[in-house]
MIDRENVO-960419 format. One record per residue (C-alpha): residue in one letter; z, x, y. Coordinates in pm, whole numbers, padded with zeros to 5 digits, always signed. Example, Ala and Ser with C-alpha at 12.3 -4.5 7.8 and 13.67 -1.06 7.14 Angstrom:
residues 2
A+00780+01230-00450
S+00714+01367-00106
This chain:
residues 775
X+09935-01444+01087
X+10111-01102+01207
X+09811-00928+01099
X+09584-01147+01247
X+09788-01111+01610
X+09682-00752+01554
X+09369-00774+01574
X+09162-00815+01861
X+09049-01145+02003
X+08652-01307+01974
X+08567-01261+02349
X+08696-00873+02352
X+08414-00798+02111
X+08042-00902+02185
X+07999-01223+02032
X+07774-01202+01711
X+07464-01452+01608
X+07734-01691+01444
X+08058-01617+01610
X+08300-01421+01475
X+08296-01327+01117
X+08657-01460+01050
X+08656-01782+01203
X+08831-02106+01048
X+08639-02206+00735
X+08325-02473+00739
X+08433-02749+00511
X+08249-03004+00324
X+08458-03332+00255
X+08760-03186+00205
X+08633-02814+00023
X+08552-02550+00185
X+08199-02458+00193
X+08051-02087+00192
X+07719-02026+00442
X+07376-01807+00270
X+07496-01602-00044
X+07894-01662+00033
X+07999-01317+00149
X+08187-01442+00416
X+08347-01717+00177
X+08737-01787+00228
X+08843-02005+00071
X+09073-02088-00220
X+08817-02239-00492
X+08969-02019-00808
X+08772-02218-01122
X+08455-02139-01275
X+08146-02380-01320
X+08269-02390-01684
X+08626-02496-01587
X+08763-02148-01672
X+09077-01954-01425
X+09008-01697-01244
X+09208-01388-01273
X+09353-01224-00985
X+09177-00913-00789
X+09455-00676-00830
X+09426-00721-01200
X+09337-00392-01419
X+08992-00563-01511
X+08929-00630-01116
X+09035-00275-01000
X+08698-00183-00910
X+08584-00423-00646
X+08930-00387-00453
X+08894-00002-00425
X+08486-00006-00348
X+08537-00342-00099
X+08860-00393+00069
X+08733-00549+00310
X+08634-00856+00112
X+08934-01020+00156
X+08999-01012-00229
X+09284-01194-00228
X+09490-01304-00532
X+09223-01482-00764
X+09019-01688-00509
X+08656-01702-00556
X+08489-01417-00336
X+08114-01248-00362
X+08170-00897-00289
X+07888-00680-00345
X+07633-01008-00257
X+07523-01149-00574
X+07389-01532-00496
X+07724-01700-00531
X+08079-01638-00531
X+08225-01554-00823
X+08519-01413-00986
X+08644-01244-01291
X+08770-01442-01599
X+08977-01322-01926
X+08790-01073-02078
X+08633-00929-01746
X+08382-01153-01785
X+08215-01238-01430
X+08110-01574-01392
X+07983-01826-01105
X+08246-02018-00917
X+08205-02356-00861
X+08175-02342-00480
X+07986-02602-00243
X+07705-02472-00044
X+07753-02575+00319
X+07358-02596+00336
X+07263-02639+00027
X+07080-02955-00112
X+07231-03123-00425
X+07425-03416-00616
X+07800-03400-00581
X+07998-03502-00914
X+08058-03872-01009
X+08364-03752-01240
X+08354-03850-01608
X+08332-04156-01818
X+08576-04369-01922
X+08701-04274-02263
X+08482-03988-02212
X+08409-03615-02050
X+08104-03468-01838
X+07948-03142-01943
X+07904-02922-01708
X+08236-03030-01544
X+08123-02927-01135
X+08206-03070-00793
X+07815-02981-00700
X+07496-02975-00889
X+07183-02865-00755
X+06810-03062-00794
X+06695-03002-01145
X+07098-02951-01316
X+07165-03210-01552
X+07455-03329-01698
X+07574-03435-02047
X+07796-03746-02109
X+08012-03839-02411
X+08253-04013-02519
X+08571-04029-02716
X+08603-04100-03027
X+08615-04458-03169
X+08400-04511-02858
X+08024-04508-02780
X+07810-04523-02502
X+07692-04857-02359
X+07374-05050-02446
X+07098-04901-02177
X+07302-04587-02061
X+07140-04224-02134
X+07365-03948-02231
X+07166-03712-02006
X+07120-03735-01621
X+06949-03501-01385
X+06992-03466-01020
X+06623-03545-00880
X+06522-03629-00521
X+06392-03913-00496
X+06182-04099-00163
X+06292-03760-00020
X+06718-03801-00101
X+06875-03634-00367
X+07050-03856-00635
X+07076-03899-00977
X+06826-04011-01237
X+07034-04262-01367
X+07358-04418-01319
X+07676-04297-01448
X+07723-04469-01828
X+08011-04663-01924
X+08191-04587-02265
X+08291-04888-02487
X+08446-04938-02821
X+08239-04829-03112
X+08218-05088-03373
X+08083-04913-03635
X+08301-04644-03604
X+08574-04896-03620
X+08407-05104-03941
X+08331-04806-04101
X+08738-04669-04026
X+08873-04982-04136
X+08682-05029-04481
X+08665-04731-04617
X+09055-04676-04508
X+09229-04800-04863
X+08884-04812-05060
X+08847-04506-05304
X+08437-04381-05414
X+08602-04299-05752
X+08653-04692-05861
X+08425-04892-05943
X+08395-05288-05905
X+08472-05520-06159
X+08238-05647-06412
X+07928-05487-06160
X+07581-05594-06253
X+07364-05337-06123
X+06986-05446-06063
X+06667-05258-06031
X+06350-05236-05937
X+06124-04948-05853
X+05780-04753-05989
X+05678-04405-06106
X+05524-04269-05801
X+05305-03990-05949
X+05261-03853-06263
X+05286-03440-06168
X+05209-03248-06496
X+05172-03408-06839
X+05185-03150-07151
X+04989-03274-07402
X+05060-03016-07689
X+05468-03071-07643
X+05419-03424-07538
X+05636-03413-07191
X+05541-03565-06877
X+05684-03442-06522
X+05684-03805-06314
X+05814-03862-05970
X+05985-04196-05951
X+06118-04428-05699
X+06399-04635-05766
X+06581-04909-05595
X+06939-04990-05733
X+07135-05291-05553
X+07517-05433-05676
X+07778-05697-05522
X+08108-05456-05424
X+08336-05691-05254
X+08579-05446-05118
X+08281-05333-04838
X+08270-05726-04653
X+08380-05830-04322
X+08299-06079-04040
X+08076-05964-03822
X+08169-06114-03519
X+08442-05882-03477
X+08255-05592-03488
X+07982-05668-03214
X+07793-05874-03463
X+07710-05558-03685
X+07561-05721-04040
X+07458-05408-04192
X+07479-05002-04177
X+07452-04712-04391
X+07707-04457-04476
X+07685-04140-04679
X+07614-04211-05124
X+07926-04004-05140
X+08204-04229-04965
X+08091-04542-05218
X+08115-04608-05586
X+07731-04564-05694
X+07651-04603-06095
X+07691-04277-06308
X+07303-04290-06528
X+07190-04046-06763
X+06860-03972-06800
X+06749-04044-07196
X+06506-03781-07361
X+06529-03519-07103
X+06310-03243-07099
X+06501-03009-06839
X+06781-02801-06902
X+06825-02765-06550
X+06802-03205-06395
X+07139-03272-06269
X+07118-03593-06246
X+07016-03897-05907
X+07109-03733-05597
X+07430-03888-05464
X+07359-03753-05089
X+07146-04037-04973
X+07202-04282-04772
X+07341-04612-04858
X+07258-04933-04705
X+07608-05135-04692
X+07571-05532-04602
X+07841-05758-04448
X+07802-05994-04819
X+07964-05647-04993
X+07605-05607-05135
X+07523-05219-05174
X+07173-05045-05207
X+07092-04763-05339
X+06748-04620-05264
X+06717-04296-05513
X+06325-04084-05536
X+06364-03798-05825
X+06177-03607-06008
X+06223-03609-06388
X+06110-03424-06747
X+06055-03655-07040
X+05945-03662-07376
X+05646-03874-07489
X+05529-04019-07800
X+05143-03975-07859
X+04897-04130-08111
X+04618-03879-08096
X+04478-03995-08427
X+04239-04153-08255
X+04096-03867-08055
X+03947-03851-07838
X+04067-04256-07793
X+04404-04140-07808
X+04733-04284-07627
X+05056-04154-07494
X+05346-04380-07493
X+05628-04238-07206
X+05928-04441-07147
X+06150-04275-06812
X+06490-04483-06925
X+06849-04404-06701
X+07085-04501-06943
X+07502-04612-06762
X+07804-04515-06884
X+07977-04733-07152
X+08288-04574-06965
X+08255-04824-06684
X+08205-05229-06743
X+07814-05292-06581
X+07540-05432-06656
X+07177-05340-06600
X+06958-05629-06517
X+06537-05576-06375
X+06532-05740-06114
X+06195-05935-06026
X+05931-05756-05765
X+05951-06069-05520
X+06313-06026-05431
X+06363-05715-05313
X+06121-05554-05052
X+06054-05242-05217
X+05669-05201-05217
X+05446-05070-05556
X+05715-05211-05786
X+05635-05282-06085
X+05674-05628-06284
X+05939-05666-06501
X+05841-05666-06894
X+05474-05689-06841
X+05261-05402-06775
X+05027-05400-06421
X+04660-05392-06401
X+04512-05056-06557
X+04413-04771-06304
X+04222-04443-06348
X+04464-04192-06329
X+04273-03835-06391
X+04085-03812-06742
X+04314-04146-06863
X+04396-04521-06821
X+04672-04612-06672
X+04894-04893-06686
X+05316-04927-06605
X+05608-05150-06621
X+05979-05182-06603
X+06231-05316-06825
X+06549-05303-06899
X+06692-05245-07224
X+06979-05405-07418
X+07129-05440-07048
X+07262-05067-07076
X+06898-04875-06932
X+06690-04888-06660
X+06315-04781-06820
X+05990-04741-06694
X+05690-04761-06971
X+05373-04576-06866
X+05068-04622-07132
X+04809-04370-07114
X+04485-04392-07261
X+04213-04147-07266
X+03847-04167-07144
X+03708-04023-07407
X+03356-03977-07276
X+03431-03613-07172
X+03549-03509-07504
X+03288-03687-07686
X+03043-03451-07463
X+03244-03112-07540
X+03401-03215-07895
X+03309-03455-08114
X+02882-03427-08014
X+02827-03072-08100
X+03054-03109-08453
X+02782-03419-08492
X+02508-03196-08420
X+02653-02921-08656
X+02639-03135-08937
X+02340-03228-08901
X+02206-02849-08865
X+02376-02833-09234
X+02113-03033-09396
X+01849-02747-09246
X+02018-02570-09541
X+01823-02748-09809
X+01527-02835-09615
X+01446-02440-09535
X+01183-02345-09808
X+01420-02102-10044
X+01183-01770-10001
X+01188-01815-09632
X+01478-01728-09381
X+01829-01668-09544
X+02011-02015-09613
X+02368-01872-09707
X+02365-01717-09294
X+02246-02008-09179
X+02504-02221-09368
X+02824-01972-09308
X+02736-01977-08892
X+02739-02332-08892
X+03060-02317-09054
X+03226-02069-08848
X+03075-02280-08577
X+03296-02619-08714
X+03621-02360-08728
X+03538-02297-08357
X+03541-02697-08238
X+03862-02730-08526
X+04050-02439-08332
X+04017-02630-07990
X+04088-02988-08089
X+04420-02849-08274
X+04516-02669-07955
X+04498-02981-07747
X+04669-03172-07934
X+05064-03213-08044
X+05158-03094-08420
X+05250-03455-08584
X+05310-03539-08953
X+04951-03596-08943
X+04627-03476-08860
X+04413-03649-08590
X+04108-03847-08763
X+03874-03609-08571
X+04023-03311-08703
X+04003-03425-09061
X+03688-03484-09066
X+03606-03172-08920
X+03798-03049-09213
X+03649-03228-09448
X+03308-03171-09371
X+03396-02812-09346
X+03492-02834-09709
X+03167-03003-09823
X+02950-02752-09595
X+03151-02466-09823
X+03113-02620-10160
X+02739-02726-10075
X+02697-02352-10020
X+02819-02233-10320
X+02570-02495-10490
X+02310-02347-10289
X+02356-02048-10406
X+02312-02177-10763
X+01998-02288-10683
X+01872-01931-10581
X+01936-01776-10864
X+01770-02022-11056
X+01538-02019-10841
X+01461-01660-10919
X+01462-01728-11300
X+01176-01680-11530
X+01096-01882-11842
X+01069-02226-11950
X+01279-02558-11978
X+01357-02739-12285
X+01186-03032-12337
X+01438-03248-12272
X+01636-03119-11948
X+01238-03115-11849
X+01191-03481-11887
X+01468-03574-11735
X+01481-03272-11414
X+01142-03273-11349
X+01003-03652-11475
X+01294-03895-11405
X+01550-03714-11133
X+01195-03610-10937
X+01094-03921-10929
X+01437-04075-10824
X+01436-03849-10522
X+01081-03947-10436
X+00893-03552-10523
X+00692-03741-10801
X+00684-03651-11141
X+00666-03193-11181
X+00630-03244-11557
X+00247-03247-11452
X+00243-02895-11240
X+00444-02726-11548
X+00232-02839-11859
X-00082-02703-11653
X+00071-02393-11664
X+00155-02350-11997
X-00230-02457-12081
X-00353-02195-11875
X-00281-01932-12111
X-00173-01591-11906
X-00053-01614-11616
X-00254-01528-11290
X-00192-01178-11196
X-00292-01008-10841
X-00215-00665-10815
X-00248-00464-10488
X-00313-00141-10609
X-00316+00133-10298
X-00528+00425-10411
X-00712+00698-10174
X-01016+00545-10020
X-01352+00682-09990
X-01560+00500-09735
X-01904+00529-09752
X-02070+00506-09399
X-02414+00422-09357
X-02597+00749-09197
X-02883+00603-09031
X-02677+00329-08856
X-02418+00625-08744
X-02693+00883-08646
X-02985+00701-08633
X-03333+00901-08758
X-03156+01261-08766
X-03244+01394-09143
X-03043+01658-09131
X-02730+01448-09111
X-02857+01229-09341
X-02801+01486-09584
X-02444+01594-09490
X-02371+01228-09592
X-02034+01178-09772
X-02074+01067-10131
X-01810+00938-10434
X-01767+00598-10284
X-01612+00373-10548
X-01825+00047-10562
X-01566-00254-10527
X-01622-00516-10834
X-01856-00739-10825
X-01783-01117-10909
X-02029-01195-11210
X-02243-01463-11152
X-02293-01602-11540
X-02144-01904-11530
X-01986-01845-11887
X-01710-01634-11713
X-01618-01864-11526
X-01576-02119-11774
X-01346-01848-11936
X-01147-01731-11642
X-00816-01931-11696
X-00803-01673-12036
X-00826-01389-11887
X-00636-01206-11638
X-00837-01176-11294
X-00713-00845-11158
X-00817-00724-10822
X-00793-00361-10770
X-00841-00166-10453
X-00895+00213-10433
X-00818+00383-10122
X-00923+00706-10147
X-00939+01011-09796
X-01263+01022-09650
X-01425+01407-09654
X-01621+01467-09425
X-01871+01825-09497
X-01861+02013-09219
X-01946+02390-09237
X-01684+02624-09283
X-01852+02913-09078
X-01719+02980-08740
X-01972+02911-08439
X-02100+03140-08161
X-02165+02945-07841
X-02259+02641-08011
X-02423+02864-08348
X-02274+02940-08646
X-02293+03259-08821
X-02520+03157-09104
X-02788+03022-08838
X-02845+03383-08646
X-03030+03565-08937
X-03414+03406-08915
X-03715+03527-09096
X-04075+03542-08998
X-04194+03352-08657
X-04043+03041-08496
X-04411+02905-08480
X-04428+02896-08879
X-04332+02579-09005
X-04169+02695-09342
X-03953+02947-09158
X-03876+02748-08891
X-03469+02686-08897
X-03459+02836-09273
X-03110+03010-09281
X-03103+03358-09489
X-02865+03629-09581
X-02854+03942-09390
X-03002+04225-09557
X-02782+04404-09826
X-02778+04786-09774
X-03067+04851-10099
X-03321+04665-09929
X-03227+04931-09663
X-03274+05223-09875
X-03634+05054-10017
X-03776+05014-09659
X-04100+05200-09576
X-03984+05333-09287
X-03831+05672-09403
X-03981+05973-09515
X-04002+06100-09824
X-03809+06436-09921
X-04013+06783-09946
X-04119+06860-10342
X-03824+07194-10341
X-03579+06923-10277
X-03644+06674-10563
X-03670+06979-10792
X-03327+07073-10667
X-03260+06732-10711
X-03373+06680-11048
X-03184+07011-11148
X-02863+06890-10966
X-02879+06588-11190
X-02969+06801-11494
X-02663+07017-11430
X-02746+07314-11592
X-02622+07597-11410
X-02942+07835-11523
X-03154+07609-11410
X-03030+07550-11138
X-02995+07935-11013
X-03354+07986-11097
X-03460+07698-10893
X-03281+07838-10601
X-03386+08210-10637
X-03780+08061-10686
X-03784+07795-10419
X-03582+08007-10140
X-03918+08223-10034
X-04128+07911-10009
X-03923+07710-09837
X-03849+07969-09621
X-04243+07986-09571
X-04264+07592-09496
X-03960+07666-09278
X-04176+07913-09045
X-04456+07669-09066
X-04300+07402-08994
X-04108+07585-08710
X-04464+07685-08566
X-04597+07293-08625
X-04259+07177-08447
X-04352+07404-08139
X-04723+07303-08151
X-04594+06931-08172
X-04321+06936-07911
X-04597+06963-07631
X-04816+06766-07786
X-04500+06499-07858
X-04398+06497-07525
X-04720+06425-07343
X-04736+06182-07604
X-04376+06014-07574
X-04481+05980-07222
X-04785+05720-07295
X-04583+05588-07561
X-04294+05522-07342
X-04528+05389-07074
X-04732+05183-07390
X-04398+05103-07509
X-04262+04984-07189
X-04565+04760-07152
X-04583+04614-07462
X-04200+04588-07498
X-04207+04408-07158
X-04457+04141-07321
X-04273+04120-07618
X-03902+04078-07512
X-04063+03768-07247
X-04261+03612-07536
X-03923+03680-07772
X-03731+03558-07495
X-03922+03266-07441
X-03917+03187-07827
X-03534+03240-07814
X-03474+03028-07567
X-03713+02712-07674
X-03550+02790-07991
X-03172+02792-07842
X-03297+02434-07654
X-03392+02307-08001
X-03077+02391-08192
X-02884+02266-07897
X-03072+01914-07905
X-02953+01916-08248
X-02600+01979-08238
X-02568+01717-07996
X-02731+01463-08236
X-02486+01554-08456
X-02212+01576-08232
X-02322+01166-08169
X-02318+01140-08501
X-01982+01281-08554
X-01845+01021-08318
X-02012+00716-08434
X-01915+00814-08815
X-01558+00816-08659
X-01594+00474-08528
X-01684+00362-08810
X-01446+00542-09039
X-01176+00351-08815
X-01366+00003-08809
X-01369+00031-09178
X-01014+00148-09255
X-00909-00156-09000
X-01053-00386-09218
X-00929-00245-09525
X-00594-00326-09386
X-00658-00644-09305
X-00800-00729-09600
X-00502-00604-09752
X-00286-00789-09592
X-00461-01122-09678
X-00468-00949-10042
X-00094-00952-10006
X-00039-01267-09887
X-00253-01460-10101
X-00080-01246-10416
X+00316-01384-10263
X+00134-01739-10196
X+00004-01798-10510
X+00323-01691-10671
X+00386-01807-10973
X+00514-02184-11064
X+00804-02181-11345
X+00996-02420-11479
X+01318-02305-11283
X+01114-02315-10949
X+01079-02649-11020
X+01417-02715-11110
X+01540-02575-10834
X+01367-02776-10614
X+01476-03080-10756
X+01845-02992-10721
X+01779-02899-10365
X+01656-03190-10293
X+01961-03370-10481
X+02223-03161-10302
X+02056-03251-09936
X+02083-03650-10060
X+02472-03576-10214
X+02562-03389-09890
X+02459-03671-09643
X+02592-03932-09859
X+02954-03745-09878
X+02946-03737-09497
X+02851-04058-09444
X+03139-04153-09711
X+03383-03938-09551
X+03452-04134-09216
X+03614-04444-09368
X+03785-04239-09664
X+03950-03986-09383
X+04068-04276-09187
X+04176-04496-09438
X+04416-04195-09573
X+04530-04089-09229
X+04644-04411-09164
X+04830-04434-09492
């Protein structure tokens, strides 16, 4: 107050929009309310919305907004807004700023209805804005009323604020109080006195089953109830509650084992479920798990097999109990099964399905599931194609012996069988016993590989040459024929051994000479005609006296066929434009018949020296001849000392004559040349003329034979197709009509007894595999 005498009064200052700035607080009820943001907020409010104390101003933490603002009025730890934020606030432990809980003079809101009985409000506030809400509890041993919400908003409503509900009431909490006052002396680690547990329940699903190791992963559901009288009381003193679960752990719930588990790692029925307690002391026990079991299957019967698995929860001898099934009409659990009988069968994947429960020598709780296969899928993948395969086996002895291979045939039909062996063993567990299916698959596998050694017995007799004793031929070929129906062979091998020798049919390739006919391959050409290839070999004739015939099963009919390379004459000489050589030296005139196209040599070089057309030598000259050949040297001298004058004397003269002549020679070459040139003219036209009519002829003529080249090609290659063809007949008449033995025969007949022997062990196989697999 001494400071405020110091300062000036209101009406010395101009008045502002709202008075003065310090003026005596605006107060709502009996708090003082703060106007806008709260800067000009005085008053003493020193709690936080969240209940927390404000710390005073002058604090360490707060030494910041008393040296930036003293004029704030920061006084000791009253809620103030310095620096304008939205509400007042102050500082807390910690330095933490937070919101004080301050009522806005204009503000619109829901002022606090306080807390519960035997409770608290959360937020704790004297104000709340529209839209704050605010959380009611209660103590404990107590509980809200019947209709009150734990959660209330302040809402305006028909244009007033209030709250959305009233304010709830907290009463005593009965269950609190039943479950405090029976479990206070009871103990989970006791169990009740001669207890009789019942059951009920059913395997839910059935999540993996393992054929080959025989487990099954089931989920199950199961319901256990039991009399405990330690959990009773009287209802009416605890608001009429009858019934109300607690945590499995705070009761006594049975100890059960699981019999033939599967998994290392199953710990047992969860005990942290609830349990449903009843005012009678009558406890249930509602348990789903998930367990690994061993079956027991029968797959003899594959694929009919069945799987036997029996989910059993065996108690502890350590406790006096009893395990009793309890019938499906008296509890309420739905899918149970019946006790001891099993329910209606289902379809349950590939098998039949049918459950029940049971208990057993009043110490286990079991479930039975029976499985039985469909087998029609397995039938379709298995058991039809090993069917199939054996009866592909009997293709074995039906295939004719010299065609296709038999022993290939036979071993992939057997390594086919190892194939359909190999899968049912893998489906199927390993048991003291084989399943009937794959049994028989082994068993006809070991009829398929003894047949096939008996086949191959029959080849090589087959292949044998020679003849049967009489009496392994009566009895092979007459009465074992007959038995299985190929009539009696005794017949087909006597004929043979009347015949005498053997038929024999030889195909005999030798080089061919075909034979063409000229006149069809060049038509009228002569000349061809005589270029015609010769040396054919004839082919034999049959004979037609009848007395050979009559003869021919004596005698060996052999059929030979010579294929000799056809040589064709063609002229060795090279050709000049279309004439050879040989055909450019001609004789006499192309308009005389007999010289007409006659070939000749050309001229050797004495019919040169014989010609006419050179002079003879001068008389001195065949002297000196003569004497030259004489060789004496005398002689000879003389004859050149005597004939030099006078042929020095025909020299002059014949000089002179030479002179004479050339004139007389030159006007002479001149009307010779002209003559010539005339004549020669004439004659090179004509010649010309001949030579080309000529050149025309030969050229017609090559042609022809050029046509009749080609068509003796043709039929060279018309004829040498046929020869193959009929050589191929040849060969497969000679392998058709092979020859008939008695071991061809024989072998038939055994092939024919191993096909009957083979069918009649398979059919006899069936009942004998069952009969010792059920043994």
């Amino acid at each position: 107050d001494r400071i405020k005498a110091l300062l000036p009064t209101c009406d010395v200052l101009p008045p502002p929009r709202h008075g003065c700035w310090n003026p005596e607080p605006t107060k709502m009820g009996n708090e003082v309310c703060y106007h806008g943001n709260g800067i000009n907020y005085r008053g003493t409010r020193s709690k936080t919305t969240s209940g927390l104390n404000c710390v005073e101003w002058f604090s360490p933490e707060a030494e910041y907004y008393t040296d930036g603002f003293p004029w704030a009025n920061l006084d000791r730890n009253y809620c103030r807004n310095p620096t304008g934020l939205q509400r007042p606030f102050c500082l807390t432990e910690g330095d933490q700023q937070e919101e004080c809980d301050v009522i806005p003079c204009d503000a619109i809101g829901c002022w606090d209805r306080g807390p519960p009985n035997y409770g608290k409000r959360s937020p704790s506030k004297k104000f709340y804005y529209v839209g704050e809400k605010v959380t009611y509890t209660c103590n404990d041993g107590y509980t809200l009323g019947h209709g009150f919400r734990g959660e209330v908003r302040c809402l305006v409503k028909n244009e007033q604020v209030s709250w959305e509900y009233d304010k709830p009431v907290c009463s005593v909490s009965y269950k609190r109080r039943l479950l405090s006052d029976i479990l206070h002396d009871y103990s989970a680690d006791l169990a009740p006195e001669n207890v009789t547990v019942n059951f009920t329940g059913y395997l839910e699903q059935i999540v993996n089953l393992d054929e080959k190791n025989e487990q099954i992963v089931a989920s199950a559901v199961i319901d256990f109830t039991w009399q405990d009288s330690r959990l009773t009381w009287d209802p009416t003193y605890y608001g009429g509650i009858e019934t109300f679960s607690l945590h499995g752990s705070k009761v006594w719930t049975p100890v059960l084992t699981l019999k033939r588990n599967a998994n290392a790692d199953y710990k047992g029925l969860q005990k942290a479920v609830p349990v449903r307690v009843s005012s009678d002391g009558q406890v249930n026990w509602r348990v789903e798990t998930l367990t690994t079991t061993v079956c027991d299957a029968n797959p003899f019967f594959f694929p009919a097999d069945t799987i036997q698995c029996d989910v059993c929860f065996s108690a502890t001898s350590a406790v006096q109990q009893t395990i009793q099934c309890q019938e499906m009409g008296s509890t309420g659990i739905e899918g149970s099964s019946p006790c001891d009988s099993f329910t209606t069968t289902v379809i349950d994947g590939e098998w039949y399905r049918k459950d029940k429960i049971f208990d057993k020598d009043n110490k286990e709780a079991c479930f039975a599931l029976h499985l039985a296969r469909i087998p029609l899928f397995h039938i379709a993948t298995t058991i039809g194609p090993c069917i199939i395969l054996g009866a592909l086996m009997t293709i074995t002895f039906i295939m004719p012996m010299d065609k296709g291979d038999r022993i290939s045939f036979g071993v992939t039909i057997l390594l086919s069988m190892v194939v359909s062996l190999v899968f049912v063993t893998d489906v199927l567990p390993v048991k003291g016993s084989l399943p009937f299916c794959a049994t028989l698959i082994i068993a006809c596998m070991a009829l398929m590989g003894i047949f096939l050694f008996f086949t191959i017995a029959i080849l090589i007799l087959h292949g044998k040459k020679g003849s049967l004793s009489p009496p392994a031929k009566t009895f092979f070929l007459g009465y074992m024929a007959k038995m299985l129906l190929l009539g009696d062979l005794t017949a087909q091998s006597a004929g043979d051994d009347e015949a005498g020798l053997s038929k024999l049919i030889y195909a005999e390739r030798t080089n061919f000479s075909f034979c063409a006919d000229d006149s069809s391959a060049v038509g009228d050409d002569d000349e061809l005609t005589d270029h015609s290839a010769t040396g054919m070999t004839n082919r034999p004739q049959r004979s037609d006296d009848p007395s050979a015939d009559d003869n021919a099963d004596d005698v060996v009919s052999l059929t030979t066929v010579e294929l000799t390379n056809d040589e064709l004459q063609v002229d060795d000489m090279t050709s000049v434009d279309g004439v050879s050589t040989a055909e450019m030296w001609y004789h006499g005139n192309d308009d005389d018949p007999e010289t007409t196209g006659q070939q000749s040599q050309p001229p050797t070089g004495l019919e040169l020296s014989d010609s006419s057309s050179f002079p003879k030598p001068i008389p001195s000259v065949e002297r000196f001849t003569e004497a030259v050949k004489s060789g004496t040297p005398k002689e000879l001298t003389e004859v050149v000392n005597n004939g030099t004058e006078p042929m020095m004397a025909k020299m002059d003269e014949l000089t002179k004559s030479v002179k004479n002549g050339t004139e007389t020679m030159k006007k002479g070459t001149d009307k010779l040349i002209m003559a010539v040139k005339n004549d020669l003219i004439k004659a090179v036209k004509t010649e010309t003329a001949g030579i080309i009519k000529a050149v025309k002829k030969e050229t017609a003529e090559l042609s022809a034979v050029r046509n009749g080249l080609d068509k003796l090609t043709m039929t060279v290659k018309t004829g040498t197709e046929t020869v193959k063809a009929e050589m191929e007949e040849l060969t497969k008449a000679v392998k058709d009509e092979e020859e008939i033995t008695d071991y061809i025969l024989l072998a038939k007949v055994l092939d024919r007894l191993c096909l009957v022997v083979y069918i009649v062990s398979i059919v006899a196989a069936i009942p004998m595999t069952m009969y010792l697999g059920r043994k």
